[in-house]
N, C-alpha and C positions, 0 to 999 in steps of 0.2 A: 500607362500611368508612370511609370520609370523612366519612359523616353521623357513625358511633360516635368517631372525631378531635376531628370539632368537638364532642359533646357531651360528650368528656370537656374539652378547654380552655376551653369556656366556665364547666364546673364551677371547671376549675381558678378560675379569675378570678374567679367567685361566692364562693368559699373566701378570696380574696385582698381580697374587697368585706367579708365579714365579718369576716376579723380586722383589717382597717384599722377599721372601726366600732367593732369592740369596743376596739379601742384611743383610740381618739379619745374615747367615754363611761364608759371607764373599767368596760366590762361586761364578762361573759366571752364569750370569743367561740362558745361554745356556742351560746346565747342567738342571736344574728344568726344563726347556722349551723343549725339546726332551723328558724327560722321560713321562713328561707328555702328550707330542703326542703319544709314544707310545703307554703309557696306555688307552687312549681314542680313539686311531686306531686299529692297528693292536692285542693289548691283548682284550679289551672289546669290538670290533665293536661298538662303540658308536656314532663314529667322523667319516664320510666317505665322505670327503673334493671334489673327485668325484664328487658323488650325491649331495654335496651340491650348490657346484658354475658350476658344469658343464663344459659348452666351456668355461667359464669366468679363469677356472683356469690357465690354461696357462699364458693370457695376464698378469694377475695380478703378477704374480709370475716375469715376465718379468720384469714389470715395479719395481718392490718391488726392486729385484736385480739392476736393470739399478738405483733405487736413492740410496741405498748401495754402491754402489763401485763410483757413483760420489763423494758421500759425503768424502767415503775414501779416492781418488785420488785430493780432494781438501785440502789434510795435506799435500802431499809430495812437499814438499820444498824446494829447491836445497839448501837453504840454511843450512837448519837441517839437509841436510843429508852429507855437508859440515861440519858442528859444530859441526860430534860427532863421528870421526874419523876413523882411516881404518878400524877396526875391524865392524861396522856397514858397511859401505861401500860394504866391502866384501861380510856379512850377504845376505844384498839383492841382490847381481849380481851373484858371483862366488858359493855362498852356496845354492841359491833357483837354480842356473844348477844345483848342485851337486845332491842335494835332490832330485831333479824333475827325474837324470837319475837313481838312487838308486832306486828310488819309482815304476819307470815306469819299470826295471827290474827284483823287485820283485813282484809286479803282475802279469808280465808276465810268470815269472817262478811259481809261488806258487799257483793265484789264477786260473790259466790257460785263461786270459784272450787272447784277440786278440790285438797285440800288439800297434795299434790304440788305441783301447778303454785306457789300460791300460797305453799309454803315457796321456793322457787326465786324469786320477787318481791321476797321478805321479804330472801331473801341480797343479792340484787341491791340492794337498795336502801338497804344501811347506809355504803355510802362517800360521802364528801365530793370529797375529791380538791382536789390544787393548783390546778388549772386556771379553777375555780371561788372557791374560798374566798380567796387570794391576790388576784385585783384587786379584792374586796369586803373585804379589810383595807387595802389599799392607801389606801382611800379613808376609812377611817372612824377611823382614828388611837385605838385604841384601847390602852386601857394595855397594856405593855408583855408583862407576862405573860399576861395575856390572847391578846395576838395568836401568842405561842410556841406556848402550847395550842391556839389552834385552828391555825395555821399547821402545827406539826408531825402535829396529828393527821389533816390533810389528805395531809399528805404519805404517812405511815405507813398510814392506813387504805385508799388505793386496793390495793397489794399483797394485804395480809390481809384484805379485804373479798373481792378477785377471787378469792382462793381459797377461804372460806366459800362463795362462792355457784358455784364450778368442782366441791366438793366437795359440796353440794347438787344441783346439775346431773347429778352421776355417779349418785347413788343414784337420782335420779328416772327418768335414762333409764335406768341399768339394771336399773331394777324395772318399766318400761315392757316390756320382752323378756320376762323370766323372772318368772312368777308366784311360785314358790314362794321365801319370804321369806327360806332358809335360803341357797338359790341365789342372791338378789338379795344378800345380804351379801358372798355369797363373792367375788362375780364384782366386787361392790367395792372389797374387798379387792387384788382384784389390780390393778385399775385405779387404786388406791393406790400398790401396789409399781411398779408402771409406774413412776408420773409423779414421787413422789418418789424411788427408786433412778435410772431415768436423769435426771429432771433434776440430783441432785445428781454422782453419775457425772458425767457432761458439765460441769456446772460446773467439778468440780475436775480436769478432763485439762485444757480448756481454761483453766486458770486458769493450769496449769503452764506453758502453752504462751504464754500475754501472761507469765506473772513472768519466765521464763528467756528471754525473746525469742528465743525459735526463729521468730516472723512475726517481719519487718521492721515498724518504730513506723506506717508510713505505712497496712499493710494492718491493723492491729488491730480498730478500729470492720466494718471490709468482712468481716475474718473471722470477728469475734462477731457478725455477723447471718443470714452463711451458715449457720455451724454452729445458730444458735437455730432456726432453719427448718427446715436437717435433723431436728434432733431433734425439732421441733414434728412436722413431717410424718411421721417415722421412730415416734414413740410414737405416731402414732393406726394408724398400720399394724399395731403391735405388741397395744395394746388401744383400741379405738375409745374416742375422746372422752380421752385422758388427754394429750393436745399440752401444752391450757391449765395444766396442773397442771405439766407439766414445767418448761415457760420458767418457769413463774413461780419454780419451787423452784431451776433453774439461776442465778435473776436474785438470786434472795437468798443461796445461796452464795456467787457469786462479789463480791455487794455487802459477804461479809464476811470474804473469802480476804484474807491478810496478806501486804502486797506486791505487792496483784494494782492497776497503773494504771487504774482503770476510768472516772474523771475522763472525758478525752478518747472512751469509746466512749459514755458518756453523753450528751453534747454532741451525736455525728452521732447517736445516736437521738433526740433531741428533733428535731434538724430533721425528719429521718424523720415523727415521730410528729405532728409539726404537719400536715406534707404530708397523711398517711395520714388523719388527725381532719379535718383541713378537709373532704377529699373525700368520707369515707366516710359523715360525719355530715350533709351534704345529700345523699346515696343513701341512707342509709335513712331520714331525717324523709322522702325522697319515695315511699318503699315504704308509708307510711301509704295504707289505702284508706279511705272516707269512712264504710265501713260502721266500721271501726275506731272513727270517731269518733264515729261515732253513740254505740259504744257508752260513751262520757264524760260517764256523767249524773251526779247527785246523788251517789249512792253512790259513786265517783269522785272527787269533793271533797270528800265527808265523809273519805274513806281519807287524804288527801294530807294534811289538818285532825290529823286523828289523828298521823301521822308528826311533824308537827309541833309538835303544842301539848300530846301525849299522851308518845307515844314517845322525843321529844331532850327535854324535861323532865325524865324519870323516868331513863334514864339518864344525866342528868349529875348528878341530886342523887343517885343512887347512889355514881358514878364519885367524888366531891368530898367524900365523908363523910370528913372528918378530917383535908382538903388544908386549911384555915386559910382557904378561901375567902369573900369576905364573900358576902352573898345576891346583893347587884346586880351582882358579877364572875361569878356562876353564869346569873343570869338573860339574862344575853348570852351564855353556850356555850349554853343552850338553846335561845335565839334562832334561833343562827347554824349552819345547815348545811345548805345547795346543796349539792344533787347533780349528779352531773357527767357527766364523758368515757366512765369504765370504768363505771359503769353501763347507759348505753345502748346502749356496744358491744357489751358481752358479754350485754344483755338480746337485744337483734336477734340476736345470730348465736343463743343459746339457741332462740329464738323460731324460726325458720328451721328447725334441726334438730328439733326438739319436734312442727313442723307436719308436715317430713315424714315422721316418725315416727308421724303423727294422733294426737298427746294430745291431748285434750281440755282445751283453756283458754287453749292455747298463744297463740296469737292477740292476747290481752285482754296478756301481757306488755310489747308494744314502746308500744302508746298510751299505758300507766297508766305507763309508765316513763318516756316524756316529756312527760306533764301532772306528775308529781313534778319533775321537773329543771325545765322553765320554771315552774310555780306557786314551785318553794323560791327560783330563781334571781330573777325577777322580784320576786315580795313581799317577799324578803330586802333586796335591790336597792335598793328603794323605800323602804323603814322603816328600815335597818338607822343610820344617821346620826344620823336624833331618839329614837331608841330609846339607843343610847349616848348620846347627850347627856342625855336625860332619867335616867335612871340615874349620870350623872355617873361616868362608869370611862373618859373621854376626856383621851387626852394632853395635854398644852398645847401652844400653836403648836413645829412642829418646827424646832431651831435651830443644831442639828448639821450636821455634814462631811459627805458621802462623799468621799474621794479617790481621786483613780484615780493609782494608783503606791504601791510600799513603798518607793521608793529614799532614799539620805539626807536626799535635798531633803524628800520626804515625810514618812518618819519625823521629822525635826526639827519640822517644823510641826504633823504630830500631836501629836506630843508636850508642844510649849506650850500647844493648844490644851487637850488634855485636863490639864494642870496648871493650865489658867487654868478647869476647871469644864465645858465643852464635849463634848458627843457626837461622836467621829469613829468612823469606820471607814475603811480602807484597802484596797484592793485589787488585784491584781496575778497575773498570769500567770508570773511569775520565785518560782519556789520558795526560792531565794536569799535574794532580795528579803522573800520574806514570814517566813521561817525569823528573820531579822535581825530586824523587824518584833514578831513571838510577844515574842522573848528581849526586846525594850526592853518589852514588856507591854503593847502596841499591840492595836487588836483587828482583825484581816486578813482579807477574803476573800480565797482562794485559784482564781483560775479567771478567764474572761473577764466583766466586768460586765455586757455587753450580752446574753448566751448567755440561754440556757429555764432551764439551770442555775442561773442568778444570780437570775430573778424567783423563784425556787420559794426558794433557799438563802441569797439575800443580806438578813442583817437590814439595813432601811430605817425600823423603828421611832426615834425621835426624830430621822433625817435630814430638816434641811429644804434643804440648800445644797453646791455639789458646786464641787472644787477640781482641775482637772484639771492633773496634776503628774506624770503619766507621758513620758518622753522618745519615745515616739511620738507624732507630731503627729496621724498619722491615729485614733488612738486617743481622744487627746484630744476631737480635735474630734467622731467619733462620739458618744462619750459625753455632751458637752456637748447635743449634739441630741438626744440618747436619751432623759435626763432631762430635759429642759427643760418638757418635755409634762406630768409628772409632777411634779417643783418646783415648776413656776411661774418667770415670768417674773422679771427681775432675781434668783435664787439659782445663777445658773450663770453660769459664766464662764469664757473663754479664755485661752489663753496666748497670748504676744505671739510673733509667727513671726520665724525670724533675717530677715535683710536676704538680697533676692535669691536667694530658695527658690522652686523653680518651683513653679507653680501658686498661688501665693501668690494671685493675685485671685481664684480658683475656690474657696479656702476663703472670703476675703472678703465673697463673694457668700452663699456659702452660712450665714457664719456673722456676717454683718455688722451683726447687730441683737444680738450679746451682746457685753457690754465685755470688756476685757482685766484681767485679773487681774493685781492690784497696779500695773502701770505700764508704758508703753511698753517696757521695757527688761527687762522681768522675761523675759525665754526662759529653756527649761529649761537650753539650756546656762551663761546666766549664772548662773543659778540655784544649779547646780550645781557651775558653777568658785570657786563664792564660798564656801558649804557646806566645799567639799574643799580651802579654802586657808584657812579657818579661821573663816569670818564666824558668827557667832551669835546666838542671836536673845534680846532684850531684851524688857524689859517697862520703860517709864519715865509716869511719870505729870505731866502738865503744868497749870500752875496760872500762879496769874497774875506771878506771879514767875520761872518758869521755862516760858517758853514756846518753844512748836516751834523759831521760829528760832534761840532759844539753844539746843536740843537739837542743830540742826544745826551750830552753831558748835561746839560742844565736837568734835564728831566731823568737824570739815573737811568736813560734809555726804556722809560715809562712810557713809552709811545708807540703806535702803530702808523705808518705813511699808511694813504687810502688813492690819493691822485697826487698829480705834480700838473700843476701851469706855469706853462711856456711864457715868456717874453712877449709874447704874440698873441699872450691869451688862447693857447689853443691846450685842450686837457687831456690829460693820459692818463688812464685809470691803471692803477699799480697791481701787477699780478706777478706770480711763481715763475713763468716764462722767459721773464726779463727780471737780469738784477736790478736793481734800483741806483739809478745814477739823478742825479740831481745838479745841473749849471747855478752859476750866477747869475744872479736877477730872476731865475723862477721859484714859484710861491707852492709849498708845500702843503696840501692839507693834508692832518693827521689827526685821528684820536689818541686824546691824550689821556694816559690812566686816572686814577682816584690818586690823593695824594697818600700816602702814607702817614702811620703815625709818628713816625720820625721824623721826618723830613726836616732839618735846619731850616732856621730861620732866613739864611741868605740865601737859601735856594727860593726858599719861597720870594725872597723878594725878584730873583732871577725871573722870575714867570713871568712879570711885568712887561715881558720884550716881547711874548708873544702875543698873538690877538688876541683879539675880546672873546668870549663863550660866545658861541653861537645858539641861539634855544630858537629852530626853529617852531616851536609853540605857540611862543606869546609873538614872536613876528617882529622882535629885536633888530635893528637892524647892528654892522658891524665893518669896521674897516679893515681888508682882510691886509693892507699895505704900514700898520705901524710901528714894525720893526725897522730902526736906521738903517740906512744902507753903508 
């Protein structure tokens, strides 16, 4: 029992070695997570997951998969999948048929499977999945709509991928029992009514029960996974094999019950499902035996050849007939699609029940499944970069916001920022906040930026530079470390800490190589007290006749610089780091204090030179150029 302790903590730690890697190269963390089952199964007999859990394997791996694909089927949304147009649409209906009969024909043809089995390969192997396609757009900056389409269709195709191929699964096994073809429908049939009458049952009792809060908010996430489990384990009691079809129809009900908070149970299944992915997937890359591998010849990589340069071709020039797409914005969805997580999960545990059932073929599904996920992951990996560049559908350098906060401080500075031409986005955990945020015509994420939630949901397309403007410190400075990996050095920046905050050196320490945003003195609470007593934010442009110092004489040096634009229109966001130098002909934005109550009459009229208020609220517009030159 202490050997089975340690050999599940050192897994743990294997699991924690691969996603620190895959985050460090910007890979998925699939990728380090199979190789290294490999290495520790089937190359070094180290890891024999077998011997280790025994009868336990099975269950486990059941349930691993069954909160996987609910987690997943609680993102599909009719309404995302409404808001990001036919070309998506298509993706998931018409191109996962497409895929799934290409797939299922070249198996049958190449690897000489039984044509059962190899329909069950063909389902399995039409999703993409977030986990995979997201840190491969992260990195390749591609145009805009482009990265929606594949972004969203990653998202949407893991659900209705896992249930094509949960629904292929049922007719194979239960045509595996019952010969007679009229029986194998029937007995589908019900394994049908099973999984969609209770899973959507079960969605919508429990949906009443999160909307009316009959649980307390604290037990929600703890009792939708209870319940998902009952019913998992409750429908295979009722008709064998129909669990997976439940959660999944439960997950998409309740992802489209009106009024149902399912935001926060999302979040503790991600963590969940990281935990469960990390483990599970170096126990079964180590369940490979070597005869498995043996059998990865030719035919093998002609099949994975095929999926790729045959089958994502053909459907997406189908899928894009009449989207207005040019060829070289297609040639990159053709390109681009890694396979992932629900692939190889639900291939292994298929593969498992299939063997002990003695079909024939069953065996050849978990190899061929993960030489497709490292071949697409890896070659996609490696080309995907000069391949958009060569085609020329890559962004330009990114030079936009994120902000972390909707509050007023935030909204204002959005707000100029995108009147002066600027990509931001904002975001924030305060519904309030973000509600405020919508109505000024700000674009919000709603949720925690750091969360699984926010990599899959948070558009990052033209963000190159992040403004932490949230009045929590510890938030701040997470996020400033979270991105910095991902921006790049000098586009992040801190806020300056009050005087005499404990722990004040322990951020310090921790965050003492990124400057401070805007100036010693910028804390959110001054920030803030200044915003809420009237200060506003300007646009003044300086030349050689009207220069800084005279800007700051006019204003009693009531001012705070925030950025400077260049002649060239290109913007430098003003930190502690660098003194503050300002040419002729570049345009200054600054907060400008409240006036005083003294303030002379000819200073006031002084003001007049600079620009208009900007109130990004009411959506005023402003000429940021009416200072003389």
């Amino acid at each position: 029992m202490e050997h089975i302790a340690l050999y599940l903590a050192l897994i743990g730690l294997l699991s924690l070695a691969c996603q620190w890697a895959a985050w460090r190269v910007h890979l998925p963390a699939i990728l380090p997570l199979l190789i290294v089952g490999m290495i520790a199964g089937p190359v070094t007999g180290w890891l024999d997951p077998d011997a280790i859990l025994g009868d336990l394997l099975f269950p486990l791996v059941s349930l691993a998969v069954a909160v996987i694909l609910f987690e997943g089927s609680l993102t599909l949304n009719y309404e995302d999948l409404r808001g990001h147009g036919r070309t998506v649409s298509r993706l998931i209906t018409w191109g996962v048929v497409i895929t799934a009969i290409i797939g299922t024909l070249a198996a049958w043809w190449l690897l000489a499977m039984p044509l059962e089995i190899a329909a069950v390969l063909g389902g399995l192997l039409v999703v993409t999945g977030p986990t995979v396609v997201i840190p491969l757009l992260q990195t390749l900056r591609a145009r805009g709509n482009l990265t929606q389409i594949l972004r969203w269709e990653g998202i949407l195709v893991d659900p209705v991928g896992a249930l094509l191929a949960v629904l292929v699964y049922e007719f194979v096994a239960l045509g595996q029992e019952n010969g007679a073809m009229s029986h194998t429908f029937l007995m589908f049939g019900k394994a049908m009514a099973v999984g969609f009458g209770l899973g959507a049952l079960g969605g919508w009792l429990w949906g009443l029960v999160l909307r009316h809060h009959w649980l307390p908010q604290r037990m929600h996430s703890f009792g939708t996974l209870m319940i998902m489990l009952t019913l998992f384990a409750g429908s295979n009691v009722l008709f064998e094999e129909s669990g997976l079809l439940t959660v999944t129809v439960m997950g998409i009900w309740m992802a489209n019950m009106r009024g149902l908070p399912v935001r926060p149970i999302i979040e503790f299944k991600e963590t969940l499902t990281v935990l469960l992915v990390s483990g599970l997937f170096i126990l079964l890359a180590a369940r490979i035996t070597q005869e498995q591998l043996a059998t990865i010849s030719w035919p093998a990589w002609l099949f994975l050849a095929i999926l790729m340069f045959i089958a994502r071709p053909i459907t997406v020039w189908v899928c894009t007939l009449g989207t207005g797409l040019h060829w070289r914005e297609k040639a990159l969805l053709a390109w681009l699609s890694p396979r992932g997580i629900v692939a190889a999960a639900v291939a292994s545990l298929f593969a498992i029940k299939l063997e002990q059932a003695g079909v024939e073929g069953a065996d050849m599904l978990v190899p061929i499944t993960f030489l497709v996920i490292i071949g697409t992951v890896v070659i996609q990996s490696l080309f995907s970069r000069p391949i958009v560049k060569a085609l020329g559908v890559n962004e330009p350098e990114p030079t936009g916001f994120l902000i972390i906060g909707a509050n007023p401080v935030a909204r204002a500075i959005a707000g100029e920022l995108m009147a002066l031409g600027w990509t931001v986005r904002l975001t924030d955990t305060s519904w309030d906040a973000v509600q405020e945020a919508r109505m000024a015509g700000l674009p919000v994420y709603y949720g925690n930026p750091l969360s699984e939630h926010a990599v899959q949901h948070l558009e990052m397309t033209g963000i190159g530079r992040l403004l932490p403007l949230s009045p929590y410190r510890e938030l701040n400075n997470l996020a400033a470390l979270h991105f910095e990996h991902n921006l790049g050095h000098g586009n992040v920046f801190r806020l300056a800490e009050e005087p005499g905050k404990n722990a004040k050196r322990q951020q310090d320490r921790a965050l003492g190589h990124l400057p401070r945003l805007f100036s010693e003195e910028a804390t959110f609470a001054h920030l803030a007290s200044l915003i809420a007593n009237g200060a506003e934010l300007r646009v003044a442009r300086i030349t050689d006749s009207f220069t800084l110092d005279e800007y700051r004489r006019i204003h009693n040096s009531r001012l705070m610089p925030l950025f400077c634009i260049s002649a060239n229109n290109r913007l430098r966001v003003l930190h502690t780091a660098n003194e503050l130098t300002v040419r002729s002909g570049e345009r200054l934005v600054s907060l400008i204090y409240p006036d005083s109550p003294a303030m002379a009459p000819d200073e006031r009229q002084q003001r007049a030179l600079d620009g208009q208020r900007v109130t990004p609220d009411n959506g005023d517009s402003h000429n940021p150029d009416r200072l003389p030159s």
